[in-house]
Z-matrix of the N, CA and C atoms (Angstrom, degrees):
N
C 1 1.448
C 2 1.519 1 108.33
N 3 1.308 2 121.56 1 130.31
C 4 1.477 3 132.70 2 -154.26
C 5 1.605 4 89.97 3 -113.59
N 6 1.240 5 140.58 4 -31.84
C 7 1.834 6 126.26 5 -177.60
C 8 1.555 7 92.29 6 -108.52
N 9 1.248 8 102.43 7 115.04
C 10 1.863 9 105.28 8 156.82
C 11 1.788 10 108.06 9 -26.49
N 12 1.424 11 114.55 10 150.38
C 13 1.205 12 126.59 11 -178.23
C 14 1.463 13 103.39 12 -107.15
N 15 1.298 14 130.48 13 175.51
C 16 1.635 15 139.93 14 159.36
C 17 1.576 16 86.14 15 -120.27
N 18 1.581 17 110.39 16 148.36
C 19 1.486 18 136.15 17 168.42
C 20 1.856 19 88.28 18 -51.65
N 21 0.915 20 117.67 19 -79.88
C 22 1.331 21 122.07 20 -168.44
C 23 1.814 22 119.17 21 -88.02
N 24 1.150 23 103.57 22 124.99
C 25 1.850 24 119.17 23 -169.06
C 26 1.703 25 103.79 24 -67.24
N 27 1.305 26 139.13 25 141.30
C 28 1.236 27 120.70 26 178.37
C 29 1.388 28 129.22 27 -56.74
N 30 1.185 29 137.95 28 147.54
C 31 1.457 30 134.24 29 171.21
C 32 1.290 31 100.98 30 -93.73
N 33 1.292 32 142.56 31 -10.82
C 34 1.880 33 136.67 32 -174.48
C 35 1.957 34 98.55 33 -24.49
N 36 1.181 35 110.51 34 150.40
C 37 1.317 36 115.40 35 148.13
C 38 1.496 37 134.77 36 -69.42
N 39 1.530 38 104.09 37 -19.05
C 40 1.785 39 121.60 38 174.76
C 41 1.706 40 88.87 39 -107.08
N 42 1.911 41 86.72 40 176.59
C 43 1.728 42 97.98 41 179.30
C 44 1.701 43 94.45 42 -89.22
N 45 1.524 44 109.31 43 157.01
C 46 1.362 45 125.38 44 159.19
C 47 1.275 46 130.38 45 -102.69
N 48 1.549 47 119.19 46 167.60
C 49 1.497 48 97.53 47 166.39
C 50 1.191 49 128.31 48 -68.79
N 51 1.332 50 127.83 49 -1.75
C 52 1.857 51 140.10 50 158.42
C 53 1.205 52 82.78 51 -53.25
N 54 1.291 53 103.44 52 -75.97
C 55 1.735 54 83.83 53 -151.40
C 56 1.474 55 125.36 54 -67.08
N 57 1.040 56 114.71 55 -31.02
C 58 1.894 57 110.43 56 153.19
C 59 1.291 58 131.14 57 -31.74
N 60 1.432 59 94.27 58 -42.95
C 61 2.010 60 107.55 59 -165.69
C 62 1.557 61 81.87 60 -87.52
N 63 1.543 62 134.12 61 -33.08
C 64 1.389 63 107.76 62 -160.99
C 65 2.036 64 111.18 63 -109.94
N 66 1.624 65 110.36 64 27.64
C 67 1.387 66 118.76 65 -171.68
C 68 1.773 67 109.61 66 -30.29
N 69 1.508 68 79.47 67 -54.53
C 70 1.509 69 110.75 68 -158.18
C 71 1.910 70 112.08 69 -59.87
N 72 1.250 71 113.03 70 -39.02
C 73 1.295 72 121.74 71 159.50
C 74 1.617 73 111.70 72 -79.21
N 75 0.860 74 140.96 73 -32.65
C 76 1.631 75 136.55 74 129.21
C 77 1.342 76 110.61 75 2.43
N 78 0.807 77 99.20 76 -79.55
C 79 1.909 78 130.80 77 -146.41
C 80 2.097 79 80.61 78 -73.34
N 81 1.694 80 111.82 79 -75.56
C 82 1.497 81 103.46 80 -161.89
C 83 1.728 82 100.45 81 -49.75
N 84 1.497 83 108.55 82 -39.02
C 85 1.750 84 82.79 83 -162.73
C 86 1.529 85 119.10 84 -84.68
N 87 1.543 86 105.84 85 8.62
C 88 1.702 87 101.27 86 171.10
C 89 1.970 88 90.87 87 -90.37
N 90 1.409 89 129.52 88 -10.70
C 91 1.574 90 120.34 89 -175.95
C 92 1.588 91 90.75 90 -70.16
N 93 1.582 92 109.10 91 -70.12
C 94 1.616 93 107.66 92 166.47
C 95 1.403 94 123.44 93 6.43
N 96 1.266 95 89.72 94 -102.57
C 97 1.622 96 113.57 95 164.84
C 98 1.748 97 115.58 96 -13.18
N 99 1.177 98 108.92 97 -80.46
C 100 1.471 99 121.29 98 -163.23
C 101 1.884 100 93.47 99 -67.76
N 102 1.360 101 117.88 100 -59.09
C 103 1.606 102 102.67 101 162.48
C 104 1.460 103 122.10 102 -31.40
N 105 1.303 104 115.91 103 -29.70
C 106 1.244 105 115.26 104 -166.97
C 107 1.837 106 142.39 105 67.95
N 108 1.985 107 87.84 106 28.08
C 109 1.484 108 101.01 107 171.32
C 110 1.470 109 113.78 108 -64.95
N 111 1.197 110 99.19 109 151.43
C 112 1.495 111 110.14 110 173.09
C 113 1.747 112 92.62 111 -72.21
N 114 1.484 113 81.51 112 147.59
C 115 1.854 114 106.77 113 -171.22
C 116 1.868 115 110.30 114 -66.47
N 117 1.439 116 96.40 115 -20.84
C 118 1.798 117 95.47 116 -160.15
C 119 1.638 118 78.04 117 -81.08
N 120 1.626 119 125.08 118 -54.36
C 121 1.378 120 104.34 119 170.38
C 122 1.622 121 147.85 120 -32.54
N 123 1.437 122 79.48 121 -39.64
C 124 1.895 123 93.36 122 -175.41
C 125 1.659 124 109.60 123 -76.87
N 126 1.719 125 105.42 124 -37.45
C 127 1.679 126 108.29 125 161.85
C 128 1.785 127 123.94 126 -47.51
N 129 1.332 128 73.93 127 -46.63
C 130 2.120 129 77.12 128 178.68
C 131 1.314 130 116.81 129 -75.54
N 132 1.173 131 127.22 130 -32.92
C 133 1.047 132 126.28 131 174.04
C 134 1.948 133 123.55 132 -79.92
N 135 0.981 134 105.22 133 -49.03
C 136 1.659 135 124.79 134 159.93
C 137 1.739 136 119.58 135 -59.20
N 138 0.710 137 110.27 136 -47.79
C 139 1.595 138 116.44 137 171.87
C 140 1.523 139 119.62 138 -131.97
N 141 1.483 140 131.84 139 -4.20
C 142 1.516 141 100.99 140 155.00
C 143 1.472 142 93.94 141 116.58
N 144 1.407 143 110.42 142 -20.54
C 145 2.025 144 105.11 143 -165.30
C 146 1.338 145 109.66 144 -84.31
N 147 1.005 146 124.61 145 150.81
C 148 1.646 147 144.07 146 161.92
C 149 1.439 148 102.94 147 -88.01
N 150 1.513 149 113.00 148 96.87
C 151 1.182 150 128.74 149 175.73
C 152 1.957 151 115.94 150 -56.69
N 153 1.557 152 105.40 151 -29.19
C 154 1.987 153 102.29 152 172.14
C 155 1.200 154 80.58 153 -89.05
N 156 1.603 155 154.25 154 -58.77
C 157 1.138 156 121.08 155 -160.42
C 158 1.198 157 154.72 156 -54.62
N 159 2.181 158 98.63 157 -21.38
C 160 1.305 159 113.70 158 -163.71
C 161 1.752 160 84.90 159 -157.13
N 162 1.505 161 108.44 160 83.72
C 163 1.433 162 88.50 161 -166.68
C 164 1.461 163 124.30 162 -109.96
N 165 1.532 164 100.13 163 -5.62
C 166 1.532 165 95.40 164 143.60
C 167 0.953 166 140.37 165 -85.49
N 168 1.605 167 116.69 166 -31.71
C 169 1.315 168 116.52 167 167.42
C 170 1.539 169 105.64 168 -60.25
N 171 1.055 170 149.43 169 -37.13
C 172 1.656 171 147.15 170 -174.19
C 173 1.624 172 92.42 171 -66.48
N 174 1.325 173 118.43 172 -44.76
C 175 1.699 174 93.84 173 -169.78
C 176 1.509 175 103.58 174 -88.95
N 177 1.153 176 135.04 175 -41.99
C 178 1.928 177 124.83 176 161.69
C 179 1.366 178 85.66 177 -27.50
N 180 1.177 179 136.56 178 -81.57
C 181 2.030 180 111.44 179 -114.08
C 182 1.710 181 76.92 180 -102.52
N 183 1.443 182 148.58 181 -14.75
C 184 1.697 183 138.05 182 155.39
C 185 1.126 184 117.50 183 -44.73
N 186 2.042 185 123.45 184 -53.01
C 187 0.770 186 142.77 185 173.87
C 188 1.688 187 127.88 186 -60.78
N 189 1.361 188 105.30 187 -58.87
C 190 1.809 189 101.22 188 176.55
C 191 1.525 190 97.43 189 -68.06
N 192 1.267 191 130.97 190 -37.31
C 193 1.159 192 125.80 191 -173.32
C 194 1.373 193 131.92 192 -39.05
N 195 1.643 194 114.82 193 -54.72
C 196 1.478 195 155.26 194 90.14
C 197 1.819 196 93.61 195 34.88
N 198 1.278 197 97.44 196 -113.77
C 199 1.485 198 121.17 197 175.85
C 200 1.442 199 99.44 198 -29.55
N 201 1.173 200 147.18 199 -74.46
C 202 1.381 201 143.54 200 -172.39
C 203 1.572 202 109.39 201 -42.04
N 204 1.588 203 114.39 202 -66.82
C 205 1.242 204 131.69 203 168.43
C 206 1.839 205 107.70 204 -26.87
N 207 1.196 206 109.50 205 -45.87
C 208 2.029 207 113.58 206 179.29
C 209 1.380 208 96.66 207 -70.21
N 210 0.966 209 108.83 208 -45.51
C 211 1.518 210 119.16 209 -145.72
C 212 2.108 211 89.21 210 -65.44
N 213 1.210 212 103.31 211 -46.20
C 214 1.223 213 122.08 212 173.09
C 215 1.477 214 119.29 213 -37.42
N 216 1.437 215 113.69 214 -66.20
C 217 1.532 216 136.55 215 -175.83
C 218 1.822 217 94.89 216 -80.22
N 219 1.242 218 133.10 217 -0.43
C 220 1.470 219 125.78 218 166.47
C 221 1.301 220 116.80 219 -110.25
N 222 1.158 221 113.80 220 -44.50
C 223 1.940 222 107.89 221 -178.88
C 224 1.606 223 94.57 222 -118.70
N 225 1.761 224 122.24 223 -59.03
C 226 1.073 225 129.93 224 -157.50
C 227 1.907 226 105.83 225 -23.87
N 228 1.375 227 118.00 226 -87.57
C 229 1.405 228 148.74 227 158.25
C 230 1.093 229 105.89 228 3.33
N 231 1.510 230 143.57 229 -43.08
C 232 1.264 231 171.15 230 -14.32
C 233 2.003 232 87.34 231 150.87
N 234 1.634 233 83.11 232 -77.69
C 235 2.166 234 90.22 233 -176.28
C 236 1.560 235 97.21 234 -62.04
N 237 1.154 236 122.07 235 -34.09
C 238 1.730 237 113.30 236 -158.78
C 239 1.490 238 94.92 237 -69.72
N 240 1.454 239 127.65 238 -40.53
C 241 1.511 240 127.88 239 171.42
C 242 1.643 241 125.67 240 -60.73
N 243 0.981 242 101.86 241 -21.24
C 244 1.575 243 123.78 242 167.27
C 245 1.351 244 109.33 243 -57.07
N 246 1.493 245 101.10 244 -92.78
C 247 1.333 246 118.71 245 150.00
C 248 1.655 247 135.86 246 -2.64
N 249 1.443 248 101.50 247 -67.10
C 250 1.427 249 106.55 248 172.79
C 251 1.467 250 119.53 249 -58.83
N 252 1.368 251 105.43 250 -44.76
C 253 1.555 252 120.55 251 -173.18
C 254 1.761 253 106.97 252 -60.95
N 255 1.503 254 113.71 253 -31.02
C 256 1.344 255 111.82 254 162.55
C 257 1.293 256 140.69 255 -82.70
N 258 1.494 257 111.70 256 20.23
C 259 1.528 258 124.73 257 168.24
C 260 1.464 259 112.95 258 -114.50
């Protein structure tokens, strides 16, 4: 993982620059998801955590991460179309 993470993904009602800098991990952990990897996988691999080592913290920052990522493909997407249409 190339952009530092926060334990917890933003909740804002608009997009942030988190979520800009982090589209791209967005995007793999909703592929995750719908593949249907197990999450402690998609943590280790996506961010670096040892899910027995740190296993709440691995499911917080899998989980909001997750949640942000929907949140993304339902309203988020929404400003980036805004946006685009004004350049």
């Amino acid at each position: 993982m190339n952009d530092p993470f926060e334990d917890m993904a933003p909740s804002d009602d608009e997009l942030t620059p988190y979520d800009r800098a982090h589209m791209k991990l967005y995007m793999r952990l909703l592929d995750a998801d719908r593949d249907g990897a197990d999450w402690r996988d998609a943590v280790q691999v996506l961010f670096g955590l040892d899910a027995d080592l740190e296993p709440d913290r691995a499911r917080r920052v899998h989980d909001s991460h997750l949640a942000r990522a929907r949140w993304m493909t339902e309203h988020g997407y929404r400003q980036l179309v805004r946006e685009g249409t004004r350049h």
